[in-house]
N, C-alpha and C positions, 0 to 999 in steps of 0.2 A: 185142251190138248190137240184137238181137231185144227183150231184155229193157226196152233204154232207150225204144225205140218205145214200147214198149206201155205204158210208165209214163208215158212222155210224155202220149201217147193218153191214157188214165185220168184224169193230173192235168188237160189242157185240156177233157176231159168234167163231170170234178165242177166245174171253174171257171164253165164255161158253165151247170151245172145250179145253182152258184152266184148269180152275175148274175141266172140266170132267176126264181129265187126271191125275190129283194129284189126285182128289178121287179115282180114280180106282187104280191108286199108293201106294195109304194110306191103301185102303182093302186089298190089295196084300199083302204088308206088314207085315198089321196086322195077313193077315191068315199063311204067315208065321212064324208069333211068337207065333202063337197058337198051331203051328203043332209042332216046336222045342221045345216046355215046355208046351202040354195041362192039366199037373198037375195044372200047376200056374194058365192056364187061367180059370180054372173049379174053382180052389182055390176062387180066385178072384171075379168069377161070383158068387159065393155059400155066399161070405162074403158083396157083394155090395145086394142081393138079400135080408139078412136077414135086413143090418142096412135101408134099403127101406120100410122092413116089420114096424120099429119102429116110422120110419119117415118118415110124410106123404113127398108128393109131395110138396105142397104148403108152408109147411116151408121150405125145403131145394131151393126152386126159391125165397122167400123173405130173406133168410140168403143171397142169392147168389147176387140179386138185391140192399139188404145194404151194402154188400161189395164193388159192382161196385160203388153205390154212395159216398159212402165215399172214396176209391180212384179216381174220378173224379176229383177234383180240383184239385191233385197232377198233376193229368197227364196232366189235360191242363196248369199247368206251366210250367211242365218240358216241353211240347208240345212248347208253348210259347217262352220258353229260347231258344229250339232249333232252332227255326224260326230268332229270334232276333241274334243268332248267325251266322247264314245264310246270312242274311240280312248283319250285320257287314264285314263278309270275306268277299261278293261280292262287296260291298263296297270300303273295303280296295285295292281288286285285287292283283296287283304284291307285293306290300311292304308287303304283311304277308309272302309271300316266299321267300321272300328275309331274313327275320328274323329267321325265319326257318333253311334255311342256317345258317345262322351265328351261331346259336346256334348249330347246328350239326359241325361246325367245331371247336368249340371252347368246344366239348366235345369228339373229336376225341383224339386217343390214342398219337399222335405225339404233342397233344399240339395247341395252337393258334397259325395263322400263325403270320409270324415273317415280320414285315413290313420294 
């Protein structure tokens, strides 16, 4: 029990030392592309600043939140298909690669082999 703790512990620490890394990656980044063009990012800021001034807060997160809902069902198909496809190869094992093959040799430039 001791043991699962502590592994637990370890994996949510390197997770978090994960996270913390891209973020500080991502700001980096970011400030470099402010520094390389701060015409745009001023641009930018000045043109998000005013359509903000138009538009509250609260419509622009229930536009955002009916878009997430209506693309939900899509996604947990396609979610779905991909799962079911999954399923199906592991299934299969060797005979999908075996057809694989065949098919790349039978669209090779020399032609199908010659039995």
């Amino acid at each position: 029990m001791n043991s699962e703790n502590s592994s637990l512990e370890s994996t949510i620490k390197e997770t978090f030392q994960n996270v913390n890394e891209s973020v500080a990656q991502c700001l980096q980044d970011f400030e470099e592309r402010v520094r390389s063009s701060p015409l745009a990012a001023v641009s930018l800021g000045v043109s998000l600043g005013y359509l903000l001034r138009f538009f509250p807060i609260t419509f622009i997160l229930s536009v955002l939140i009916r878009l997430f809902l209506f693309a939900l069902k899509p996604l947990i198909l396609v979610f779905g298909a991909v799962k079911l496809f999954e399923l199906i190869r592991q299934n299969r094992g060797n005979k999908w690669s075996a057809s694989e093959e065949r098919e790349a040799l039978l669209d090779s430039p020399s032609g199908p082999p010659v039995d």
